[in-house]
GUTI-932958 format. One record per atom (N, C-alpha, C): residue in three letters; atom name; x, y, z. Coordinates in steps of 0.1 Angstrom, whole numbers, plus 5000, padded with zeros to 4 digits. Layout:
// GUTI-932958
[ALA,CA,[X,Y,Z]];
...
// end
This chain:
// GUTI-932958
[UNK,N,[2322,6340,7379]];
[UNK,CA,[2320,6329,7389]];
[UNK,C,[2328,6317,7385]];
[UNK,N,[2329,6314,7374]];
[UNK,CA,[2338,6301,7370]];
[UNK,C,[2355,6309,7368]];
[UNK,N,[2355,6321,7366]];
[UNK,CA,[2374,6320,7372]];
[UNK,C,[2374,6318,7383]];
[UNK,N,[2364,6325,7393]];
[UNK,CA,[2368,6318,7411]];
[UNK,C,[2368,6305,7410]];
[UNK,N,[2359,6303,7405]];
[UNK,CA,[2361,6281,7412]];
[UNK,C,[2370,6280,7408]];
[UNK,N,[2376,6280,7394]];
[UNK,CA,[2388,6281,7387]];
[UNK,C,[2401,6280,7397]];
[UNK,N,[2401,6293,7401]];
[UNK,CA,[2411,6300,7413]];
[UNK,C,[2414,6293,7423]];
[UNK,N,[2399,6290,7433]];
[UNK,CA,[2404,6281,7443]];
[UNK,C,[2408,6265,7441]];
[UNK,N,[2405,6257,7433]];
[UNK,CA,[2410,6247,7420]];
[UNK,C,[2427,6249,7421]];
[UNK,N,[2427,6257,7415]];
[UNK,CA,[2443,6259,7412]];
[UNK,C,[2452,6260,7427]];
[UNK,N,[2444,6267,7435]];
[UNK,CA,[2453,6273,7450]];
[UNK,C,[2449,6265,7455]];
[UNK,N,[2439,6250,7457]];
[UNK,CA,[2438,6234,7464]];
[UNK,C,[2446,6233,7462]];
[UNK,N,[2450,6231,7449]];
[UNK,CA,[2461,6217,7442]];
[UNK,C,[2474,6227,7446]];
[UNK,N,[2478,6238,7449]];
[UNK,CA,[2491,6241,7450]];
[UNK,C,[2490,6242,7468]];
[UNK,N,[2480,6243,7476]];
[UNK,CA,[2482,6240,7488]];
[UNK,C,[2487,6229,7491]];
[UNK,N,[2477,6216,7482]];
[UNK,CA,[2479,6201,7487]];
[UNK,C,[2491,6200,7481]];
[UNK,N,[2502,6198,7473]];
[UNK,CA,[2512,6195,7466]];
[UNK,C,[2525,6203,7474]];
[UNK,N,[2522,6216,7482]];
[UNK,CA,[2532,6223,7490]];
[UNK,C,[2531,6215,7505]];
[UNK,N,[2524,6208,7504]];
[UNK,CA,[2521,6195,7521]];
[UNK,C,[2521,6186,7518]];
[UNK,N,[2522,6180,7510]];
[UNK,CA,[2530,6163,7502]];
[UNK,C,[2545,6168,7502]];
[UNK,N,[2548,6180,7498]];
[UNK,CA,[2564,6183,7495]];
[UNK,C,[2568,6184,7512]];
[UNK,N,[2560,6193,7518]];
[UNK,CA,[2568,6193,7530]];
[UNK,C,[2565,6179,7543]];
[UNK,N,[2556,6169,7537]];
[UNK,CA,[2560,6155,7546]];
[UNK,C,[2563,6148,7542]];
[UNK,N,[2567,6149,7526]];
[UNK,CA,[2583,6141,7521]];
[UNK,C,[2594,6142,7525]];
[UNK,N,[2597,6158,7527]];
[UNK,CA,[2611,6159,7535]];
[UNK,C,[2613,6155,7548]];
[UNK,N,[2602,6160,7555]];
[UNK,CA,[2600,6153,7569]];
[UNK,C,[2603,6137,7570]];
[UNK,N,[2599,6130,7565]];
[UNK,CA,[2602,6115,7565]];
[UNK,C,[2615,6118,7562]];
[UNK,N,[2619,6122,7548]];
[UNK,CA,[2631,6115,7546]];
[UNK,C,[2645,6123,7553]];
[UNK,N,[2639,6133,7564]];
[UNK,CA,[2650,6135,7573]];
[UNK,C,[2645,6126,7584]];
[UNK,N,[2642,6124,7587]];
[UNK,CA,[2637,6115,7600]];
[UNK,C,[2644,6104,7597]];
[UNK,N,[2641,6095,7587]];
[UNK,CA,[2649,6085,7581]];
[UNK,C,[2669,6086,7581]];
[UNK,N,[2669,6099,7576]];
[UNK,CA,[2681,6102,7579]];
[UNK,C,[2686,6102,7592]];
[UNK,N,[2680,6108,7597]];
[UNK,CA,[2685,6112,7614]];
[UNK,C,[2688,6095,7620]];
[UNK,N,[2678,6084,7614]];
[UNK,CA,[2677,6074,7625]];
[UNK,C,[2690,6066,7620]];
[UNK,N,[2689,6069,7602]];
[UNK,CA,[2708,6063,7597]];
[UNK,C,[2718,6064,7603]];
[UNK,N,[2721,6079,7605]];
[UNK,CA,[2728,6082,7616]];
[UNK,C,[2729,6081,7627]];
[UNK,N,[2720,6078,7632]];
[UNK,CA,[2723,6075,7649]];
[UNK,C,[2727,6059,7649]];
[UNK,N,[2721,6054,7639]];
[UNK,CA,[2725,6039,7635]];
[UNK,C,[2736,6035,7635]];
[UNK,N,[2744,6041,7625]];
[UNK,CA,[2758,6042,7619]];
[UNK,C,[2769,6047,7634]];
[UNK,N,[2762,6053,7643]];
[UNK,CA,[2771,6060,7651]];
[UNK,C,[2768,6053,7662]];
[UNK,N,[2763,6043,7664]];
[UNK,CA,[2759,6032,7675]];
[UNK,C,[2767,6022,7672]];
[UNK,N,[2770,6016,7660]];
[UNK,CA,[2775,6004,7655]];
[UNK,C,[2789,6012,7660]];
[UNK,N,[2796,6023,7653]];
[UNK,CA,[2807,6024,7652]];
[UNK,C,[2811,6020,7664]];
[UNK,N,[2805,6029,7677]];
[UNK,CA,[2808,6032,7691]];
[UNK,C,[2812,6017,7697]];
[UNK,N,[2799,6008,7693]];
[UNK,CA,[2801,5990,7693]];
[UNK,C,[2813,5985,7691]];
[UNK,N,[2815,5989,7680]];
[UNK,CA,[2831,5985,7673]];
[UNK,C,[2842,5990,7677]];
[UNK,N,[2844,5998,7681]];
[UNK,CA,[2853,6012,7687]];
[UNK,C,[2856,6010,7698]];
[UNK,N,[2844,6005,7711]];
[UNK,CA,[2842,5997,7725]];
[UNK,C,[2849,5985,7721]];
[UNK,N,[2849,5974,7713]];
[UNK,CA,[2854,5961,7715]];
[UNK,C,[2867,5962,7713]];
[UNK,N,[2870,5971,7701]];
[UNK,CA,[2883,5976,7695]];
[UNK,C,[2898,5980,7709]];
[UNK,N,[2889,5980,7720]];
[UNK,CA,[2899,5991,7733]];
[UNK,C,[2902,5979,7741]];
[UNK,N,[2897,5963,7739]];
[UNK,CA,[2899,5955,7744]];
[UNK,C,[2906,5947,7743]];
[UNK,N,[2914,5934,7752]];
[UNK,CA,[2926,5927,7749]];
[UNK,C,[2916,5918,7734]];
[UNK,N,[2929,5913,7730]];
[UNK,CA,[2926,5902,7718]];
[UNK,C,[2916,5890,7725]];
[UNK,N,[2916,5887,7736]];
[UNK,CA,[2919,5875,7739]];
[UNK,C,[2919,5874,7758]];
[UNK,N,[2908,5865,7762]];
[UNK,CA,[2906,5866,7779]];
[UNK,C,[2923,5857,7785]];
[UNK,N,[2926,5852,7775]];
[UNK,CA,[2943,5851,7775]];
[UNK,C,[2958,5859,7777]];
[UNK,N,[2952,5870,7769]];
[UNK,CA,[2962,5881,7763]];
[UNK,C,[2954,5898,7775]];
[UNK,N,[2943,5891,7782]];
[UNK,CA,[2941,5903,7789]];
[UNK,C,[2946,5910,7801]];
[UNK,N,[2955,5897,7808]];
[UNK,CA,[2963,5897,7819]];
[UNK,C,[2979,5902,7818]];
[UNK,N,[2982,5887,7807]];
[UNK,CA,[2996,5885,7806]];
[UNK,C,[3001,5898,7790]];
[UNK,N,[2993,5895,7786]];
[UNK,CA,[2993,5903,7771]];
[UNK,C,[3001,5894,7761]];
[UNK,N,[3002,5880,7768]];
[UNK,CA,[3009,5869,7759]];
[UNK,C,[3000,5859,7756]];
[UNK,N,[3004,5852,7743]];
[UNK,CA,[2993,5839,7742]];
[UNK,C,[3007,5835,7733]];
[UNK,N,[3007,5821,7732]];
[UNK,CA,[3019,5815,7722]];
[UNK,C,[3019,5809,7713]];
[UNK,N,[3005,5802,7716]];
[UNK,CA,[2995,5792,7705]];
[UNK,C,[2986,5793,7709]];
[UNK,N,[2977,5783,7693]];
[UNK,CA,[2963,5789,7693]];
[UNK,C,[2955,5783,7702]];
[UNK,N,[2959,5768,7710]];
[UNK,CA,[2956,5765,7723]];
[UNK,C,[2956,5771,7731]];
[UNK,N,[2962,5785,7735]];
[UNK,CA,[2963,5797,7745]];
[UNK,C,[2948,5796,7743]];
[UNK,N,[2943,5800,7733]];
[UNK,CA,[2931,5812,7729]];
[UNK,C,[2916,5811,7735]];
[UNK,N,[2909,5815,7739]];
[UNK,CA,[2896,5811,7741]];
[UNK,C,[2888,5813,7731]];
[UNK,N,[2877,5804,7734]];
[UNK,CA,[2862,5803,7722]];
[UNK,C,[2859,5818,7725]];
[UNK,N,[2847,5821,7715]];
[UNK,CA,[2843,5837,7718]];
[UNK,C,[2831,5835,7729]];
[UNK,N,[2827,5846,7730]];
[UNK,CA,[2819,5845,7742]];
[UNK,C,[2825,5850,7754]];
[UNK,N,[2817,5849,7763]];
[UNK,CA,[2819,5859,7777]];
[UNK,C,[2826,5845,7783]];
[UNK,N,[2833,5850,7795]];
[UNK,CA,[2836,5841,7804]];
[UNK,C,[2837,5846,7821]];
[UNK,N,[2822,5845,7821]];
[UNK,CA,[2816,5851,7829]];
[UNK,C,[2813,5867,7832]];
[UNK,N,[2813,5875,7824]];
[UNK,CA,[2816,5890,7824]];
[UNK,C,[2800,5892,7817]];
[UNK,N,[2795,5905,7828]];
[UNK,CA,[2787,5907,7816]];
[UNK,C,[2785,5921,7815]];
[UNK,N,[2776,5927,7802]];
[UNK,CA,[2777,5937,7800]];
[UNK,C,[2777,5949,7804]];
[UNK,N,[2783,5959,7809]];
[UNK,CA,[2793,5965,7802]];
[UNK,C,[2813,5966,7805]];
[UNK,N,[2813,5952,7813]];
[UNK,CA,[2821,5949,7819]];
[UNK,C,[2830,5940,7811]];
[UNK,N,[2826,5939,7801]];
[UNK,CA,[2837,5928,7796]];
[UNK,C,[2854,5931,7792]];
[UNK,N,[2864,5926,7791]];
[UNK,CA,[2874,5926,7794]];
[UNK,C,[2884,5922,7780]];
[UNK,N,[2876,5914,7772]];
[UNK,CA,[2885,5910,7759]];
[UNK,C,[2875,5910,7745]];
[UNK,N,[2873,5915,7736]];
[UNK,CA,[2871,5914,7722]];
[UNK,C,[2862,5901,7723]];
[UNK,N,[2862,5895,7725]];
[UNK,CA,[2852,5878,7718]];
[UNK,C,[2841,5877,7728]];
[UNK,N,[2839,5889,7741]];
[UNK,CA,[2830,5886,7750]];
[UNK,C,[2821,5891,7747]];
[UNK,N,[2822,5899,7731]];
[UNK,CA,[2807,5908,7726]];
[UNK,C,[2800,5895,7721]];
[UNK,N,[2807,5884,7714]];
[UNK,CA,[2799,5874,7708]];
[UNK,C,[2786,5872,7717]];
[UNK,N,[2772,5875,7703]];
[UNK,CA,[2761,5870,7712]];
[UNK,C,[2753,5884,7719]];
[UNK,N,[2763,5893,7720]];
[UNK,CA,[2751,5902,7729]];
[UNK,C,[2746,5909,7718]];
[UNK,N,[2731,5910,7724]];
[UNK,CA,[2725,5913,7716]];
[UNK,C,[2715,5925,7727]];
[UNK,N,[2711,5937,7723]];
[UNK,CA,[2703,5950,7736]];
[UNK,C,[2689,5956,7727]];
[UNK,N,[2684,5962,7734]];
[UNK,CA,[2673,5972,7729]];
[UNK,C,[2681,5984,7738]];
[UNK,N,[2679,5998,7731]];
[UNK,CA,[2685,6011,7736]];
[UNK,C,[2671,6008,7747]];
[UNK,N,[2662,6007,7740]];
[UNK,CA,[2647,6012,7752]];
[UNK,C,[2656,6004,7765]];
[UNK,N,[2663,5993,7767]];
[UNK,CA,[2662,5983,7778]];
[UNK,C,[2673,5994,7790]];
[UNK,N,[2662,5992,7801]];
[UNK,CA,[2671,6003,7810]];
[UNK,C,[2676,5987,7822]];
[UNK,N,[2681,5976,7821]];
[UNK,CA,[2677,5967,7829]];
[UNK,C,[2693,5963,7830]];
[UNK,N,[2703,5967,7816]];
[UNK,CA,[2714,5969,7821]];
[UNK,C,[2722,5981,7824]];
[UNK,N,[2729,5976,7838]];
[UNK,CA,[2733,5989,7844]];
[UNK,C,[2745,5993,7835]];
[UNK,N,[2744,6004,7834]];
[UNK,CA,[2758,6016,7834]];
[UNK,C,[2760,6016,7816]];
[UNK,N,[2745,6011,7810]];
[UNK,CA,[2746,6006,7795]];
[UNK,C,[2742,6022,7791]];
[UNK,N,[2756,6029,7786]];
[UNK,CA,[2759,6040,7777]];
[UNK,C,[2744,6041,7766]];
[UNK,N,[2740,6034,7764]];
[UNK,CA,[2733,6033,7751]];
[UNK,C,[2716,6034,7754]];
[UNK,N,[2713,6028,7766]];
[UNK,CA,[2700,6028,7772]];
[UNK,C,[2693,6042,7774]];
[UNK,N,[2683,6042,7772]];
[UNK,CA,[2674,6052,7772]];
[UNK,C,[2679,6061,7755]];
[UNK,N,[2680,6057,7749]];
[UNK,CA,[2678,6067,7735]];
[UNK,C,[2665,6069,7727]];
[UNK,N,[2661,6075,7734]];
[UNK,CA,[2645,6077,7735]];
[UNK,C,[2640,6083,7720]];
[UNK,N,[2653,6087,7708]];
[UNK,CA,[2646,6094,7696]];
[UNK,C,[2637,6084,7690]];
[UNK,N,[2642,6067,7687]];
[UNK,CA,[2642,6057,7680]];
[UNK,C,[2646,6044,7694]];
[UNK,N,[2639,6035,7685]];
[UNK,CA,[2645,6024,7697]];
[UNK,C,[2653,6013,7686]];
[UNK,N,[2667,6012,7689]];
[UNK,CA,[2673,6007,7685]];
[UNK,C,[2680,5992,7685]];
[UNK,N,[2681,5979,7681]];
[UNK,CA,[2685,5967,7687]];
[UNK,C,[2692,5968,7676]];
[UNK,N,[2703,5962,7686]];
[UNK,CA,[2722,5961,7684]];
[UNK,C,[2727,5943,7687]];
[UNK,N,[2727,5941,7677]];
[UNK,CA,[2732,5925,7681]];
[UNK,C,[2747,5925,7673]];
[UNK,N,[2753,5919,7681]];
[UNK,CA,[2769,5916,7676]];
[UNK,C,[2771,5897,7676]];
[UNK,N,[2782,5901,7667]];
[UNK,CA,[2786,5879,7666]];
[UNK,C,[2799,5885,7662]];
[UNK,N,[2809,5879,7673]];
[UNK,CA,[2827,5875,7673]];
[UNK,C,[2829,5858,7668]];
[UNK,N,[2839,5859,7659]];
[UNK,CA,[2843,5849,7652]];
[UNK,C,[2857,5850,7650]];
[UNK,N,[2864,5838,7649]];
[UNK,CA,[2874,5833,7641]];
[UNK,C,[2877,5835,7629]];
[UNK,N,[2886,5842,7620]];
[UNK,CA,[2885,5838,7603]];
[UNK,C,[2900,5834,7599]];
[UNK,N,[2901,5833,7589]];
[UNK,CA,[2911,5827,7582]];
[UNK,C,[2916,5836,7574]];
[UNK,N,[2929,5843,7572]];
[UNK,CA,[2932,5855,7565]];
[UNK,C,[2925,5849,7548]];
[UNK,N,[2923,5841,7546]];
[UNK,CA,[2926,5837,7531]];
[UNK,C,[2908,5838,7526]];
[UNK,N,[2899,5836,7541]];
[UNK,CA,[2887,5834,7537]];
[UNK,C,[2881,5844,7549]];
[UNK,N,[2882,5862,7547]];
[UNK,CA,[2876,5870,7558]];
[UNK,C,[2864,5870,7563]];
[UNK,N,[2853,5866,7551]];
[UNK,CA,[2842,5865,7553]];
[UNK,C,[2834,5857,7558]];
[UNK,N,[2842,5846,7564]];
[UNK,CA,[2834,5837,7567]];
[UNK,C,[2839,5832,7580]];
[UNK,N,[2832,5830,7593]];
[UNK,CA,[2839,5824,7605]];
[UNK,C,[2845,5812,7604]];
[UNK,N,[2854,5806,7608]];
[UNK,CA,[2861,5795,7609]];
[UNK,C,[2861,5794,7623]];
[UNK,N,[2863,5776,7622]];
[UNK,CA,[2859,5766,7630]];
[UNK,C,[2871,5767,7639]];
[UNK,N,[2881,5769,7637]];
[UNK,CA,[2896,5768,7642]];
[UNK,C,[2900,5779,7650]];
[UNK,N,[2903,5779,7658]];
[UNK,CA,[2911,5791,7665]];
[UNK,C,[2924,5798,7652]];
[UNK,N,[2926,5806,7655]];
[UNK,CA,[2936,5814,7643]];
[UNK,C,[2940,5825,7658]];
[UNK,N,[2945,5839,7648]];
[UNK,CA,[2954,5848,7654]];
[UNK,C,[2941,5861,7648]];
[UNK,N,[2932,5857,7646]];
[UNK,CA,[2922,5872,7639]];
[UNK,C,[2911,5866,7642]];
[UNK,N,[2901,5880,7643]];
[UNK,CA,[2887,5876,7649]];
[UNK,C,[2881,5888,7638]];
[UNK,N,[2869,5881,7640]];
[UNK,CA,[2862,5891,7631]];
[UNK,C,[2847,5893,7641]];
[UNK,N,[2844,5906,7642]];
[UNK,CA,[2832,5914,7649]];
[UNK,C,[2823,5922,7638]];
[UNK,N,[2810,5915,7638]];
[UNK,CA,[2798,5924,7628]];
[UNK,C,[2793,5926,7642]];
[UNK,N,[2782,5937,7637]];
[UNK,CA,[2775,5944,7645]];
[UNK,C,[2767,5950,7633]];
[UNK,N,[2755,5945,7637]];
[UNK,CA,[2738,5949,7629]];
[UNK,C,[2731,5958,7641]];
[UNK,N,[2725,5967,7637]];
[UNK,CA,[2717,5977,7640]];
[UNK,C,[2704,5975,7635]];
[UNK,N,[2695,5975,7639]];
[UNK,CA,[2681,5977,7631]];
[UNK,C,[2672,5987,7641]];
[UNK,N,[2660,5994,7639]];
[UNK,CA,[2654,6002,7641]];
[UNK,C,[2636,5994,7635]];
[UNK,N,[2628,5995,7648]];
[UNK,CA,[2616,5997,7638]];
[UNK,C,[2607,6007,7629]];
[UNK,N,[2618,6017,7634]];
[UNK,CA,[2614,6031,7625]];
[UNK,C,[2619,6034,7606]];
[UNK,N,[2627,6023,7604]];
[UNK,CA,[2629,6023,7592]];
[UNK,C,[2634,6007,7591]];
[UNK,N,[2632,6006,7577]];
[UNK,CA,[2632,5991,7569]];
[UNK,C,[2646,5984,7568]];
[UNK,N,[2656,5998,7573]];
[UNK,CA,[2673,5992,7571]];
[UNK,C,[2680,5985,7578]];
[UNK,N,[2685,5983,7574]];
[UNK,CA,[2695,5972,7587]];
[UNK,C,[2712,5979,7584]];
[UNK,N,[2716,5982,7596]];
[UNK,CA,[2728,5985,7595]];
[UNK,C,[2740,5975,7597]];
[UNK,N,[2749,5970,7593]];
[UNK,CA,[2759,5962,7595]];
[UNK,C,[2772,5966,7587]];
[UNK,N,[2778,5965,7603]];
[UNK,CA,[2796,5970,7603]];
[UNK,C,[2802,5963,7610]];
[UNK,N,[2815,5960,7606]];
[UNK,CA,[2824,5951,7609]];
[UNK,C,[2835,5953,7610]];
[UNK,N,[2843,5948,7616]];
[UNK,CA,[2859,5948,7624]];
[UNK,C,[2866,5938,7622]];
[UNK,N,[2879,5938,7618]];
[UNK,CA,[2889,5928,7625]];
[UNK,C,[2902,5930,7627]];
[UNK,N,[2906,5922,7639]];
[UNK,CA,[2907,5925,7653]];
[UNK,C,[2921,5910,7645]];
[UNK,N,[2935,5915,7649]];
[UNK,CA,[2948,5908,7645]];
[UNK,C,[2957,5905,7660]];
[UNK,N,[2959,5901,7661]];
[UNK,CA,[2966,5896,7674]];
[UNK,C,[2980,5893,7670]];
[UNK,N,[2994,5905,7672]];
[UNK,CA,[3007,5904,7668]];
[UNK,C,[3011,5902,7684]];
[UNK,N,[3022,5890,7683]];
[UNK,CA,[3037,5894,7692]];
[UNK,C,[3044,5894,7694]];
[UNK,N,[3050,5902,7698]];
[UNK,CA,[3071,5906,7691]];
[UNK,C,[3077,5901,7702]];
[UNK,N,[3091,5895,7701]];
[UNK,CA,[3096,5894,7712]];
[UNK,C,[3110,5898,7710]];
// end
């Protein structure tokens, strides 16, 4: 009688310990899965601004001469998913869940709900990390990801050089 209790004792603790193991993994692919989909939202972000002119200047003519050409960042009048030049991401910020903008590639990603904010800036080759006050010839684009489904924050970044030859 006491090897059975024994027995079932032993085959508890190896049932409960083989279902702690298998909803460890389950989280920490789940976790995984939402990194990735993270990482592959930001890029897309960056990738989208990346196909755009330098500059609501340089979108038409494809020339700017000085930094007086240049525009502040921000939209100028364009809105999402329409925009036309690199500095008109400054500021947007979405939920995947938001179905409210049209033709938004990103809406409805129903695994995780995901908010994407981006900020375009100005930098100075000598100081990349930091926006500057000045217009220059380079811009710099972060893009943060976060998820309520995990505690991480994703942020990736770009910059974006404005050459012209003549």
């Amino acid at each position: 009688m006491l090897i059975t209790l024994a027995a079932l004792v032993l085959l508890s603790l190896v049932v409960l310990r083989v279902t702690n193991s298998f909803l460890n993994t389950s989280s920490v692919l789940m976790e995984t899965k939402f990194g990735v989909l993270g990482v592959s939202l930001a890029t897309s972000m960056l990738e989208e601004a990346m196909g755009k002119s330098f500059d609501e200047n340089t979108a038409d003519s494809g020339v700017a001469y000085v930094y007086t050409d240049l525009s502040t960042p921000g939209t100028d009048g364009e809105t999402y998913p329409d925009f036309n030049d690199f500095d008109d991401f400054n500021n947007l910020s979405f939920s995947t869940y938001d179905t409210t903008i049209e033709h938004n590639r990103f809406a409805r990603m129903y695994s995780a709900e995901y908010l994407v904010s981006c900020q375009v800036g100005y930098i100075t080759p000598t100081n990349p990390e930091v926006f500057s006050a000045t217009k220059t010839w380079h811009k710099k684009m972060i893009v943060r990801v976060t998820t309520p489904s995990t505690t991480d924050t994703i942020e990736m970044s770009t910059i974006y050089s404005y050459f012209y030859y003549r």
